[in-house]
CHARMM-style PDB file with segment names, atoms N, HN, CA, C and O in Angstrom:
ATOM      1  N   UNK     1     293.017 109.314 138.755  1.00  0.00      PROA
ATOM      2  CA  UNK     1     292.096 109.665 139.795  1.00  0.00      PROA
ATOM      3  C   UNK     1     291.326 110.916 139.426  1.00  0.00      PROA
ATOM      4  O   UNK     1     291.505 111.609 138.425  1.00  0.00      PROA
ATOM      5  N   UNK     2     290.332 111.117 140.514  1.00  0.00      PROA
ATOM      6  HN  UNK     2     290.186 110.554 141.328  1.00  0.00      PROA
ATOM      7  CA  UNK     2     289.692 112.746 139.882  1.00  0.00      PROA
ATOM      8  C   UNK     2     290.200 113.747 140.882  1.00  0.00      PROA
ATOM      9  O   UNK     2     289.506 114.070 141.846  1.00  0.00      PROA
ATOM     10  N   UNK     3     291.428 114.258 140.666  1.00  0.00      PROA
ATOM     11  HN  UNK     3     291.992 113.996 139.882  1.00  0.00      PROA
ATOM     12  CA  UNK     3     291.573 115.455 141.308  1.00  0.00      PROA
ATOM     13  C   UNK     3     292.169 115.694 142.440  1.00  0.00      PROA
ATOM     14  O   UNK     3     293.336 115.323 142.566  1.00  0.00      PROA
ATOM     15  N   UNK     4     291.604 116.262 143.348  1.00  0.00      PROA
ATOM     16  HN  UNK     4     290.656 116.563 143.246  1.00  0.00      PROA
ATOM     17  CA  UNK     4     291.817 116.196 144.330  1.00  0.00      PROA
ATOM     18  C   UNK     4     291.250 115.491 145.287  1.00  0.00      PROA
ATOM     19  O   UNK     4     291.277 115.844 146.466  1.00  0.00      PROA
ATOM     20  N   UNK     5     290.510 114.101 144.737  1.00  0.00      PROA
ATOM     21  HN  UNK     5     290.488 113.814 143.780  1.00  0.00      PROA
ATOM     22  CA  UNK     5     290.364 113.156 145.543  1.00  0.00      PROA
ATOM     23  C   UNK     5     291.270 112.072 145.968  1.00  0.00      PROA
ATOM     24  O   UNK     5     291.666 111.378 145.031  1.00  0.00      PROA
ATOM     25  N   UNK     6     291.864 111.626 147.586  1.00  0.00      PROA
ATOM     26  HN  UNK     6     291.543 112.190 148.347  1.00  0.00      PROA
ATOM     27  CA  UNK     6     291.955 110.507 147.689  1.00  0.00      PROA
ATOM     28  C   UNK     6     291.577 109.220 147.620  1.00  0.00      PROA
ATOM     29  O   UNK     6     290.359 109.154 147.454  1.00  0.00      PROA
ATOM     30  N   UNK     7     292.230 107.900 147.689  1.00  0.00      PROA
ATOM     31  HN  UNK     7     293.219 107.954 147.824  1.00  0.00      PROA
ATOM     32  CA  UNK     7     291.380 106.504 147.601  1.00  0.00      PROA
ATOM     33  C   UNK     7     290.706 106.753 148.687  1.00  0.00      PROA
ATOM     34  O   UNK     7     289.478 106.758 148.599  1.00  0.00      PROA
ATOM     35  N   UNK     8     291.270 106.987 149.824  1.00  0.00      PROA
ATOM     36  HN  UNK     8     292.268 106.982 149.896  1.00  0.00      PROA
ATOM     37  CA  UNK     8     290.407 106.984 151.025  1.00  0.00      PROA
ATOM     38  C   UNK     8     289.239 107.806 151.141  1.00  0.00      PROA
ATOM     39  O   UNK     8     288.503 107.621 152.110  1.00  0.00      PROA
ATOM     40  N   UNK     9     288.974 108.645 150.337  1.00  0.00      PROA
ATOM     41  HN  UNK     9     289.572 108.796 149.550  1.00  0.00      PROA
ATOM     42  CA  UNK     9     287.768 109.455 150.167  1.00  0.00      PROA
ATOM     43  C   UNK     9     286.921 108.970 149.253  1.00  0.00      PROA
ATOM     44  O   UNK     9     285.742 109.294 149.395  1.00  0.00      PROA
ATOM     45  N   UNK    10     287.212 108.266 148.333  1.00  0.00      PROA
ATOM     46  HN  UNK    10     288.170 108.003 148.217  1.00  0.00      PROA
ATOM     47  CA  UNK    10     286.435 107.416 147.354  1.00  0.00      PROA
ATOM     48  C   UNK    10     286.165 106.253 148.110  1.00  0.00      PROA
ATOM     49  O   UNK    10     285.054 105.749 147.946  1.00  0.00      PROA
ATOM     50  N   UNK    11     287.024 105.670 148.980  1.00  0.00      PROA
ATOM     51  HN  UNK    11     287.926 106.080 149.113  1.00  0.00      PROA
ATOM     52  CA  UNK    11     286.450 104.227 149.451  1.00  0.00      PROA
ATOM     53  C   UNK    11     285.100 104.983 150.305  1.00  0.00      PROA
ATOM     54  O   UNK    11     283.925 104.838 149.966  1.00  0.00      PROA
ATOM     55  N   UNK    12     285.530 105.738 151.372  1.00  0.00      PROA
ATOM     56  HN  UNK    12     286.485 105.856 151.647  1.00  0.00      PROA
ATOM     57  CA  UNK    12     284.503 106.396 152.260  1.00  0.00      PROA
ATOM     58  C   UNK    12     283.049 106.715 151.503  1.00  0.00      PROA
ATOM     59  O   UNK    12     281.949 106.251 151.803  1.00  0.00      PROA
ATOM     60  N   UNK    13     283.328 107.507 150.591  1.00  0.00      PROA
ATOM     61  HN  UNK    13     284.222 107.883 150.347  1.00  0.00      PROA
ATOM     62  CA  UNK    13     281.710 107.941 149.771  1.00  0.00      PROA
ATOM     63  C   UNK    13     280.948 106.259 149.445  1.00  0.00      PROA
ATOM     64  O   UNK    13     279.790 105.967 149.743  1.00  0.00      PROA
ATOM     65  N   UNK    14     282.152 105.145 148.637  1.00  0.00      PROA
ATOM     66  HN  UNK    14     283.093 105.382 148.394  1.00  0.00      PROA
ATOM     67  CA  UNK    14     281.758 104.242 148.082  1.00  0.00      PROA
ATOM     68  C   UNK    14     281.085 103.166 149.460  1.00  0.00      PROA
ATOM     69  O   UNK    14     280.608 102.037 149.336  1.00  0.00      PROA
ATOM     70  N   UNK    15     281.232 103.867 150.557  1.00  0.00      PROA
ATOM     71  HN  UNK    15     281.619 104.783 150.658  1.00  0.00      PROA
ATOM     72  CA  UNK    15     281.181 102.908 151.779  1.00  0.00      PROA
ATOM     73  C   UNK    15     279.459 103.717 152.609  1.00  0.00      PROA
ATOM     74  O   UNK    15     278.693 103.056 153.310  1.00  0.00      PROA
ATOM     75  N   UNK    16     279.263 105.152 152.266  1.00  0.00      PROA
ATOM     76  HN  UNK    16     279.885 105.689 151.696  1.00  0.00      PROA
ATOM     77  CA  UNK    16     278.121 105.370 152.676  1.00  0.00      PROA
ATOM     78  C   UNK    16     277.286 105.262 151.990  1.00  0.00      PROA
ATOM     79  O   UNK    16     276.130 105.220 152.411  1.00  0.00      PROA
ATOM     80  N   UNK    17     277.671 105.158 150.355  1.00  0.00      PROA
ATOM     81  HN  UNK    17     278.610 105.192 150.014  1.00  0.00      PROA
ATOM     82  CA  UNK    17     276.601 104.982 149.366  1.00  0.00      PROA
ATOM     83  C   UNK    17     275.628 103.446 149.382  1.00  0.00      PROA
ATOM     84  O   UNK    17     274.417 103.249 149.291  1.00  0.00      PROA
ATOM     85  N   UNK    18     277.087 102.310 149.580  1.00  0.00      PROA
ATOM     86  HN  UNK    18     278.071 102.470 149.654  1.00  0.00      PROA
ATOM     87  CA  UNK    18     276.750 101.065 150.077  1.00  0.00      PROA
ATOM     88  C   UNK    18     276.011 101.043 151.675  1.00  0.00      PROA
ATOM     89  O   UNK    18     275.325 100.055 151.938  1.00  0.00      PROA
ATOM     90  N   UNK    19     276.069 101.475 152.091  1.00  0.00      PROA
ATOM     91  HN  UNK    19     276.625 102.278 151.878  1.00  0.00      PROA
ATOM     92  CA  UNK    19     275.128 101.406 153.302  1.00  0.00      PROA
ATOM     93  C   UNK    19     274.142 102.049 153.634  1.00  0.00      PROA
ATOM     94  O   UNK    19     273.428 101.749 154.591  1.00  0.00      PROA
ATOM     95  N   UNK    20     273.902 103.419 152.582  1.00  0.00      PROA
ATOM     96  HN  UNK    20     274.483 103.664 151.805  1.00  0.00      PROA
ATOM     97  CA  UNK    20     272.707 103.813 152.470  1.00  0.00      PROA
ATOM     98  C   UNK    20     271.771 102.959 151.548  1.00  0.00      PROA
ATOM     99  O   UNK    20     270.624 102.801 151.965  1.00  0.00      PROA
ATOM    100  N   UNK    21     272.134 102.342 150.256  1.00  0.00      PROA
ATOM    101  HN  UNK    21     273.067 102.470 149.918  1.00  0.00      PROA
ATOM    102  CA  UNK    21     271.514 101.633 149.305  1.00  0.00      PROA
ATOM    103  C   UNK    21     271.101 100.589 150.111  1.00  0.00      PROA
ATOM    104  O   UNK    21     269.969 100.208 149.815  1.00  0.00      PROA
ATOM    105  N   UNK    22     271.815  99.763 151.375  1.00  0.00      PROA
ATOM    106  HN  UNK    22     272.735 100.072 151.615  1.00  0.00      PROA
ATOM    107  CA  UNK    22     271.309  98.612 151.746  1.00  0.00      PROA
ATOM    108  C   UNK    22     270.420  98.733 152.921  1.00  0.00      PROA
ATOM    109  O   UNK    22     269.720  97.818 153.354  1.00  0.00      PROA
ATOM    110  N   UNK    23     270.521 100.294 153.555  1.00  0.00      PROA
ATOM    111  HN  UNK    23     271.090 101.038 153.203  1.00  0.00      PROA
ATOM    112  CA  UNK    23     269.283 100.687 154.801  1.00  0.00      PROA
ATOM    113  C   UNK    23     267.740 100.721 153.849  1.00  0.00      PROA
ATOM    114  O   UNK    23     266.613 100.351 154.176  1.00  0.00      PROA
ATOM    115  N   UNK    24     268.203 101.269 152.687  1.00  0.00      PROA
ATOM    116  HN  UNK    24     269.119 101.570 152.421  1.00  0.00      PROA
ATOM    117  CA  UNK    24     267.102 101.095 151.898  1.00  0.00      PROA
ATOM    118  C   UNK    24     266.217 100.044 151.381  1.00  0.00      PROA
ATOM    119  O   UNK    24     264.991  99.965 151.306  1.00  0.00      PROA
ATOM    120  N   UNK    25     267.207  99.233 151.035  1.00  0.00      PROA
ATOM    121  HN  UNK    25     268.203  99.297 151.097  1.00  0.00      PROA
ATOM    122  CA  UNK    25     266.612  97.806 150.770  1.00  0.00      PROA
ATOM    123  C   UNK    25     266.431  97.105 151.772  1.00  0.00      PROA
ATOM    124  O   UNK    25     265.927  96.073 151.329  1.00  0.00      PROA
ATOM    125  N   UNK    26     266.539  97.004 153.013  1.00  0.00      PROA
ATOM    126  HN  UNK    26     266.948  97.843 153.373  1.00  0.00      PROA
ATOM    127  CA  UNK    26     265.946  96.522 154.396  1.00  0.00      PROA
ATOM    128  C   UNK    26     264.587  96.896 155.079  1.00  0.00      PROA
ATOM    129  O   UNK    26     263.886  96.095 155.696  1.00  0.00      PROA
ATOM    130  N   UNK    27     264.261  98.468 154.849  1.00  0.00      PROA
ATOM    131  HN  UNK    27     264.831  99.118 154.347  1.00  0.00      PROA
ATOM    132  CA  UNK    27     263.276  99.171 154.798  1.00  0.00      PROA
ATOM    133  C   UNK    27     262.232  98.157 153.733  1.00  0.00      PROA
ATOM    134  O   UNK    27     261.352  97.398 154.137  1.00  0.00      PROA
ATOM    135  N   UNK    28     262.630  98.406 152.250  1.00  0.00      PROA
ATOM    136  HN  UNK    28     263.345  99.023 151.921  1.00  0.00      PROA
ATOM    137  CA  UNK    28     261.416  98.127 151.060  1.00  0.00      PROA
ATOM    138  C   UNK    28     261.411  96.334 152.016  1.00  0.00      PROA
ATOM    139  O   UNK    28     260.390  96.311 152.703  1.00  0.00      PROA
ATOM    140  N   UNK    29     261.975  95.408 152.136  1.00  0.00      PROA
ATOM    141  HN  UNK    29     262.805  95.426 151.578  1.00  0.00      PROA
ATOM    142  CA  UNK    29     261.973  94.149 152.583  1.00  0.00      PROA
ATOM    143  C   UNK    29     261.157  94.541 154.032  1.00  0.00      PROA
ATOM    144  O   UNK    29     260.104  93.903 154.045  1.00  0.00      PROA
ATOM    145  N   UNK    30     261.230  94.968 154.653  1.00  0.00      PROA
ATOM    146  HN  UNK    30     262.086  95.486 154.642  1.00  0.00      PROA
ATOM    147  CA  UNK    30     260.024  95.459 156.167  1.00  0.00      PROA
ATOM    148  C   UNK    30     259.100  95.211 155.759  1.00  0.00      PROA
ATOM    149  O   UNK    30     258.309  94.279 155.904  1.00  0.00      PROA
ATOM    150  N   UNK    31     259.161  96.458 154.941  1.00  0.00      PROA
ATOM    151  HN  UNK    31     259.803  97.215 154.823  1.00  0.00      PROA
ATOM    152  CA  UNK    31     257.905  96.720 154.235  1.00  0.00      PROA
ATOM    153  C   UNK    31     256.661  95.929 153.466  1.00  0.00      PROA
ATOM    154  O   UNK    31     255.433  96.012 153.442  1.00  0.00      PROA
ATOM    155  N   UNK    32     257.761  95.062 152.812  1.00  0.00      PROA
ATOM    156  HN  UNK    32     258.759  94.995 152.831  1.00  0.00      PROA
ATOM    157  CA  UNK    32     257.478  93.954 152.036  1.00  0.00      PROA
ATOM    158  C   UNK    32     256.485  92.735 153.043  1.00  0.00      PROA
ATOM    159  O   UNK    32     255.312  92.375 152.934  1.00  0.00      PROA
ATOM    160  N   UNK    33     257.549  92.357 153.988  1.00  0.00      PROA
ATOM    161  HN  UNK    33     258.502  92.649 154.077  1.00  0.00      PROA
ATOM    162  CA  UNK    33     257.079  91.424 155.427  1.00  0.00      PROA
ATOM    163  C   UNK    33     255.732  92.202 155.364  1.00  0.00      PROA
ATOM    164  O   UNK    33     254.810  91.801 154.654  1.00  0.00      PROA
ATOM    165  N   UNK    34     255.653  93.205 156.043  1.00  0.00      PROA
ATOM    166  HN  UNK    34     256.402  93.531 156.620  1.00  0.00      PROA
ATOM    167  CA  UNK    34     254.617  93.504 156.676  1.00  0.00      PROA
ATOM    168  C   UNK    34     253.047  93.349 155.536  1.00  0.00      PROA
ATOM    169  O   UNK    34     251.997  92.973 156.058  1.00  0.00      PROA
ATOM    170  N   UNK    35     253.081  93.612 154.340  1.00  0.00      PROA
ATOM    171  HN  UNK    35     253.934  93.917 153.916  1.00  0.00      PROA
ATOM    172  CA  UNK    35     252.150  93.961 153.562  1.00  0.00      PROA
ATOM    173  C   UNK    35     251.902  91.969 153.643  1.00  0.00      PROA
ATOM    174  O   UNK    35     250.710  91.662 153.668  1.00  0.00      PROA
ATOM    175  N   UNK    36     252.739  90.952 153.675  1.00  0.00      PROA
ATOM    176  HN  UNK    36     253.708  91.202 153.655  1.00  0.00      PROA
ATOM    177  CA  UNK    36     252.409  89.537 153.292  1.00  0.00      PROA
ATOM    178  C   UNK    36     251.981  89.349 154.945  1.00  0.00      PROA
ATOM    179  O   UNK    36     251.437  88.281 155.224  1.00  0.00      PROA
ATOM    180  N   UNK    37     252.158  90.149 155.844  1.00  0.00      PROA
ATOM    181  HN  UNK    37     252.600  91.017 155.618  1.00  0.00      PROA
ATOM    182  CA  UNK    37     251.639  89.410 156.706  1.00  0.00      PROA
ATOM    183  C   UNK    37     249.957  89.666 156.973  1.00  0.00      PROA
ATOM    184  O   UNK    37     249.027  88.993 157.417  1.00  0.00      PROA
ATOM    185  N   UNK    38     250.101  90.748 156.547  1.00  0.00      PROA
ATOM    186  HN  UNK    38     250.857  91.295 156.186  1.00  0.00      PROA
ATOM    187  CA  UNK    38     248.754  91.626 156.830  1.00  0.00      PROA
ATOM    188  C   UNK    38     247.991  90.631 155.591  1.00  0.00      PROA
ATOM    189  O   UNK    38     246.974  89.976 155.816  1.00  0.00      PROA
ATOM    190  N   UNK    39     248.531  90.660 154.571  1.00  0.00      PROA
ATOM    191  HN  UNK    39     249.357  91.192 154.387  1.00  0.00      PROA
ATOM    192  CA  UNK    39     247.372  89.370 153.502  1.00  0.00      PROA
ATOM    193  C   UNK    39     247.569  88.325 154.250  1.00  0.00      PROA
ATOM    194  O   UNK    39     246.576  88.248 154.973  1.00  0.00      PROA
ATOM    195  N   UNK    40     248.262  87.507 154.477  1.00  0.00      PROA
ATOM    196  HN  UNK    40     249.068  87.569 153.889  1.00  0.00      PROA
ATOM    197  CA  UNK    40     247.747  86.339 154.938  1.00  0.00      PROA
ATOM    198  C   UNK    40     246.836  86.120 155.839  1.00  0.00      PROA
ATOM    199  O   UNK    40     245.919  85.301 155.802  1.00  0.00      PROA
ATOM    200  N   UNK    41     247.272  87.328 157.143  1.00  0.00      PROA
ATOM    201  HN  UNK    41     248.018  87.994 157.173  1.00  0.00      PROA
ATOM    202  CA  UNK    41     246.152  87.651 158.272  1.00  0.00      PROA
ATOM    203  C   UNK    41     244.832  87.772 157.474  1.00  0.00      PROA
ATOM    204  O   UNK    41     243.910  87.131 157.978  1.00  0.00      PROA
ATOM    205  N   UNK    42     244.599  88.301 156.592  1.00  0.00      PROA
ATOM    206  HN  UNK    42     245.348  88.822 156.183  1.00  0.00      PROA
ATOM    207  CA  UNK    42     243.106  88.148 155.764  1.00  0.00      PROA
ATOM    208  C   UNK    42     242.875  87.230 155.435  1.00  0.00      PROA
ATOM    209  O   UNK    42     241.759  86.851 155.790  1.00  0.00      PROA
ATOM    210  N   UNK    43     243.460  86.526 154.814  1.00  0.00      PROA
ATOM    211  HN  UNK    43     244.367  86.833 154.525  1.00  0.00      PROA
ATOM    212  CA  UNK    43     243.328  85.244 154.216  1.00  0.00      PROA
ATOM    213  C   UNK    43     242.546  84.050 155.381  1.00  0.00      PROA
ATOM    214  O   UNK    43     241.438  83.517 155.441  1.00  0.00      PROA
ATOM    215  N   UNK    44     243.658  84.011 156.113  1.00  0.00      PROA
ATOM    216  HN  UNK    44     244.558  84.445 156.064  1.00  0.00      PROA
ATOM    217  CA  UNK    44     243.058  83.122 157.292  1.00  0.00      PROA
ATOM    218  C   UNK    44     242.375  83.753 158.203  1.00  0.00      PROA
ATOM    219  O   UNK    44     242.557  83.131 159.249  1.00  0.00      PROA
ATOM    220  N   UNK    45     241.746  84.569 158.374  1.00  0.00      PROA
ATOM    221  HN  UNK    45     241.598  85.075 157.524  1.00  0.00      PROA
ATOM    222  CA  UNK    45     240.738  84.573 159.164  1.00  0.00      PROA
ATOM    223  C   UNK    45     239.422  84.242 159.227  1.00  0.00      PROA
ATOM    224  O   UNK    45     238.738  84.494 158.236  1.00  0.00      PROA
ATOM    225  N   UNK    46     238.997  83.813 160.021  1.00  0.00      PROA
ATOM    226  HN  UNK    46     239.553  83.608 160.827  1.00  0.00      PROA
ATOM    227  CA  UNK    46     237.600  83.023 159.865  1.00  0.00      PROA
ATOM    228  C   UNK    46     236.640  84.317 159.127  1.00  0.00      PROA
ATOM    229  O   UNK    46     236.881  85.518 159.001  1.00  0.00      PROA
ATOM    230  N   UNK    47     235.391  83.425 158.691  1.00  0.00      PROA
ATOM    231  HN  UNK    47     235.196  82.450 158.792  1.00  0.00      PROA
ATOM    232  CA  UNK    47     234.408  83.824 157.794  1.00  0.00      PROA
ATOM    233  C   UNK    47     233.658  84.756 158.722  1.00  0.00      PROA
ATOM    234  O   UNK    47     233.372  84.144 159.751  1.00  0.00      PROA
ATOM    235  N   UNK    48     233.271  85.901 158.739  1.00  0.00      PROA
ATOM    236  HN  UNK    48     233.504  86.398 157.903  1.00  0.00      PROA
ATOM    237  CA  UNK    48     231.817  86.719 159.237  1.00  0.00      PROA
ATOM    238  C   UNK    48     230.713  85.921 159.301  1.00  0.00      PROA
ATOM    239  O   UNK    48     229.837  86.202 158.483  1.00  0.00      PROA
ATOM    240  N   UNK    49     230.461  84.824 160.183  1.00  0.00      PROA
ATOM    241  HN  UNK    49     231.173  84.596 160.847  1.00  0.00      PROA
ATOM    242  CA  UNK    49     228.898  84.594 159.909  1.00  0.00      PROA
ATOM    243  C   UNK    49     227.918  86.231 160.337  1.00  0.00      PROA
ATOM    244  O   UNK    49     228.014  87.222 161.061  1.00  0.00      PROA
ATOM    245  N   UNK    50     227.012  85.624 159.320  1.00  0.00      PROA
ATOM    246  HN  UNK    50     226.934  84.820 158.731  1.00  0.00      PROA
ATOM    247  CA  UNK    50     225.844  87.132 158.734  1.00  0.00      PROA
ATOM    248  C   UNK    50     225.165  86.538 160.121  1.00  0.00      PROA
ATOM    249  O   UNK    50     225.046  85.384 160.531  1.00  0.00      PROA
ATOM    250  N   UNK    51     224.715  87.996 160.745  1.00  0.00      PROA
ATOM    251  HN  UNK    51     224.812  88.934 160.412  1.00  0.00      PROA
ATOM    252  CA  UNK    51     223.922  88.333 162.073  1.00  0.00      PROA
ATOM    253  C   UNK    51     222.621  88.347 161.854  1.00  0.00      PROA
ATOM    254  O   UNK    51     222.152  88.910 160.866  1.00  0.00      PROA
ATOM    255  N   UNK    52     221.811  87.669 162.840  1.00  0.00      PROA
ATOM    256  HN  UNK    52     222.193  87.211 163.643  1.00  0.00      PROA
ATOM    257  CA  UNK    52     220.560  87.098 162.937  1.00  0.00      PROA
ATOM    258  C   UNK    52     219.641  87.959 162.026  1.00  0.00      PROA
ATOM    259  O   UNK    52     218.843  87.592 161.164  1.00  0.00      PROA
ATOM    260  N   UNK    53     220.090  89.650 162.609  1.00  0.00      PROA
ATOM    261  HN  UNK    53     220.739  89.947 163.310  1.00  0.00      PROA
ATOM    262  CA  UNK    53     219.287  90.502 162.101  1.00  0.00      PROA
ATOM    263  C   UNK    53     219.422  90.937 160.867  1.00  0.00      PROA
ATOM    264  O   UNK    53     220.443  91.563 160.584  1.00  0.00      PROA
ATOM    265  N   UNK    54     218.527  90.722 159.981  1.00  0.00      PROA
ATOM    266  HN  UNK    54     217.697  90.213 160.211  1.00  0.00      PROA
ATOM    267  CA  UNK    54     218.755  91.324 158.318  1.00  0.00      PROA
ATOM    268  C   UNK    54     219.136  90.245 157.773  1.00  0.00      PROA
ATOM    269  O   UNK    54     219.669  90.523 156.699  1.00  0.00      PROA
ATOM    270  N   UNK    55     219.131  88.585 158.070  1.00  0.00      PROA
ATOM    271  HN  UNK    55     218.698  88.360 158.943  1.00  0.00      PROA
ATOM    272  CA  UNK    55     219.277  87.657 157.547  1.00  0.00      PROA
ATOM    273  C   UNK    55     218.019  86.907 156.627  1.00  0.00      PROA
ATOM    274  O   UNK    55     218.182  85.801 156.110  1.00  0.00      PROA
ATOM    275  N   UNK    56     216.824  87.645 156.520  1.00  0.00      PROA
ATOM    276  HN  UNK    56     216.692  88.543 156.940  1.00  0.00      PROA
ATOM    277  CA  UNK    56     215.786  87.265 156.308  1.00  0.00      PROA
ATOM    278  C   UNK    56     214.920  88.962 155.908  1.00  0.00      PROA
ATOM    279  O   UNK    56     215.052  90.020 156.523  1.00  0.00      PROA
ATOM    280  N   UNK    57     214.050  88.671 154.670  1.00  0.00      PROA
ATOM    281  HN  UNK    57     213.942  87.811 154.171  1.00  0.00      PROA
ATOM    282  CA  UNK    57     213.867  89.694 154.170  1.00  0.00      PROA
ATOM    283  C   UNK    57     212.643  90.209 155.347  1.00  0.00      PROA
ATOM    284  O   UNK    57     212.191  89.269 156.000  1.00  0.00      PROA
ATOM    285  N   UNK    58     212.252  91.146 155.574  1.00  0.00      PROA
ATOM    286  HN  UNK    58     212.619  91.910 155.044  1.00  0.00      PROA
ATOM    287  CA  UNK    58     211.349  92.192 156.534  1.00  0.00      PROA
ATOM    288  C   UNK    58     209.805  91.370 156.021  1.00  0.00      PROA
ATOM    289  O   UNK    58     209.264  91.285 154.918  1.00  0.00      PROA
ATOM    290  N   UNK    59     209.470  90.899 157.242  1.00  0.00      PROA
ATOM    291  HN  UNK    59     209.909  90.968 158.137  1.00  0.00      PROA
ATOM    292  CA  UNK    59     207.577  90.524 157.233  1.00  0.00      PROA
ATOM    293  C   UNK    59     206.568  91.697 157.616  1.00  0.00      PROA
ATOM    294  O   UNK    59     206.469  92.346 158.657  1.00  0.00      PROA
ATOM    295  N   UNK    60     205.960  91.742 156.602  1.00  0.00      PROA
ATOM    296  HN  UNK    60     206.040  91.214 155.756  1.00  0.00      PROA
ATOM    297  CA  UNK    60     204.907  92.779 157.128  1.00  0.00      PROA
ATOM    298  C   UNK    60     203.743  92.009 158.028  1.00  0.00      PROA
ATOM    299  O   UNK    60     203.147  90.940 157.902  1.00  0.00      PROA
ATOM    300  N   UNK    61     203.717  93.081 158.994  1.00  0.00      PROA
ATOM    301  HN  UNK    61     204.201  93.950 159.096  1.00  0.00      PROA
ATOM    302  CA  UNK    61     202.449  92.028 160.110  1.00  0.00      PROA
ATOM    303  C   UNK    61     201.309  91.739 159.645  1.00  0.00      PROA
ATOM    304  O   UNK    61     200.690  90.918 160.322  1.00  0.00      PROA
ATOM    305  N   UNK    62     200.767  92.145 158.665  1.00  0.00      PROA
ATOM    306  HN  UNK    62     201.270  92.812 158.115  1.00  0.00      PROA
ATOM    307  CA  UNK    62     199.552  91.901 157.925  1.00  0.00      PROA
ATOM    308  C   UNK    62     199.632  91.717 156.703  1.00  0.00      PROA
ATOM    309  O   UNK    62     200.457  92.402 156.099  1.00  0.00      PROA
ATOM    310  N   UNK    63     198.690  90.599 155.833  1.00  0.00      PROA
ATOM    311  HN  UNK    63     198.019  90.043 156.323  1.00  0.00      PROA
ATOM    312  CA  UNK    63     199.125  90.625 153.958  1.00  0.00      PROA
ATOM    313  C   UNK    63     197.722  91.027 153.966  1.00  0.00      PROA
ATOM    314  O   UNK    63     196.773  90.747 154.699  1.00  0.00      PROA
ATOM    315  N   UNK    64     197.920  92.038 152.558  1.00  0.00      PROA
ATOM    316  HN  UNK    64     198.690  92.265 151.963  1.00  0.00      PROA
ATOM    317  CA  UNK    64     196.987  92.358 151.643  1.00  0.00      PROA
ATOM    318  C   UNK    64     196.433  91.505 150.904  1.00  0.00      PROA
ATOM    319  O   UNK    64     197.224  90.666 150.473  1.00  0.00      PROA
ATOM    320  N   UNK    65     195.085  91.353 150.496  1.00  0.00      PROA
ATOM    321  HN  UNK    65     194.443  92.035 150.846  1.00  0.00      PROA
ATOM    322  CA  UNK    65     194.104  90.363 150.036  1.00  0.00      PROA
ATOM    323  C   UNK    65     194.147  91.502 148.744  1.00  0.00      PROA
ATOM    324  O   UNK    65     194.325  92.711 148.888  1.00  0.00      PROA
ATOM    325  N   UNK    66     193.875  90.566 147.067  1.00  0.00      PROA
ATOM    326  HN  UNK    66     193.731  89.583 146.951  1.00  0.00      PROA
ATOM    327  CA  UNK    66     193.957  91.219 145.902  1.00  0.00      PROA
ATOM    328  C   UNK    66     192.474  92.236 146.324  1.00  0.00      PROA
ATOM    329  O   UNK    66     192.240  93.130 145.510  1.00  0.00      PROA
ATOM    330  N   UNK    67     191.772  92.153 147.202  1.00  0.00      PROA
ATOM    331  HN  UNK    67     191.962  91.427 147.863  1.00  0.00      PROA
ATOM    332  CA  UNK    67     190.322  93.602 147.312  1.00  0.00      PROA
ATOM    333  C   UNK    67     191.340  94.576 147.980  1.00  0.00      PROA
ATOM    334  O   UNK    67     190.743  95.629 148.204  1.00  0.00      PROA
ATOM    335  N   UNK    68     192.513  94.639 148.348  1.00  0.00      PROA
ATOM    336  HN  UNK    68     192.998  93.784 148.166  1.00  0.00      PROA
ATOM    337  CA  UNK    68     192.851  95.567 149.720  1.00  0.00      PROA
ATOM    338  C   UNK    68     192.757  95.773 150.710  1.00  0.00      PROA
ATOM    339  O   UNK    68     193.035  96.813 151.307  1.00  0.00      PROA
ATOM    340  N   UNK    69     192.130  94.322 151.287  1.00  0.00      PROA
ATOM    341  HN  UNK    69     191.904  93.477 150.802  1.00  0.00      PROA
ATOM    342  CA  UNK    69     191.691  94.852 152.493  1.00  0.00      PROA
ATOM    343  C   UNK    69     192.551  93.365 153.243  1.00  0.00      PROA
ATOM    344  O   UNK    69     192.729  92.173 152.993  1.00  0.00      PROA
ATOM    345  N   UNK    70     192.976  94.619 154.525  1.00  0.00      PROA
ATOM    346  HN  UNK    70     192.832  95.587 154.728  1.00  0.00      PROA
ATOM    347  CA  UNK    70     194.024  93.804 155.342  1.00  0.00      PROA
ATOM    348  C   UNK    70     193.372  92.812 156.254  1.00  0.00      PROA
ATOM    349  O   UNK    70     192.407  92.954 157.004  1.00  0.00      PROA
ATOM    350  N   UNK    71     194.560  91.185 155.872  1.00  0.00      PROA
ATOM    351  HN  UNK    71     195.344  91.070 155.262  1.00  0.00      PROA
ATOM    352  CA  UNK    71     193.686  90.075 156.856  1.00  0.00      PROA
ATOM    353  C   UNK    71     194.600  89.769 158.023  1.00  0.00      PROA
ATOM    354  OT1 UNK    71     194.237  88.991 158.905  1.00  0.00      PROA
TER     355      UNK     71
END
């Protein structure tokens, strides 16, 4: 053994180490969920149809004739 350790003090450390390592890996797995849900939520969501405005390039109210002079 090492020392002045008991089994029962080695099981104990070996028992918070195991349950800290696995709060951890429940966390990264949350974590995990959450990042695939949030992509899929992108994934499937419907398309942006493009808004009326700015769908069509800008008309000027008058065209220039090759003399310059507006018709």
């Amino acid at each position: 053994m090492c020392g002045t350790e008991s089994v029962a003090d080695m099981v104990q450390a070996y028992q918070d180490w195991a349950k800290s390592a696995f709060e951890r890996l429940m966390a990264d797995a949350v974590a995990c969920q959450d990042q695939i849900v949030a992509a899929t939520g992108a994934l499937t969501a419907p398309l942006l149809a493009p808004s009326e405005k700015g769908t069509e390039p800008a008309r000027t109210e008058s065209k220039v004739t090759t003399r310059g002079k507006a018709t």
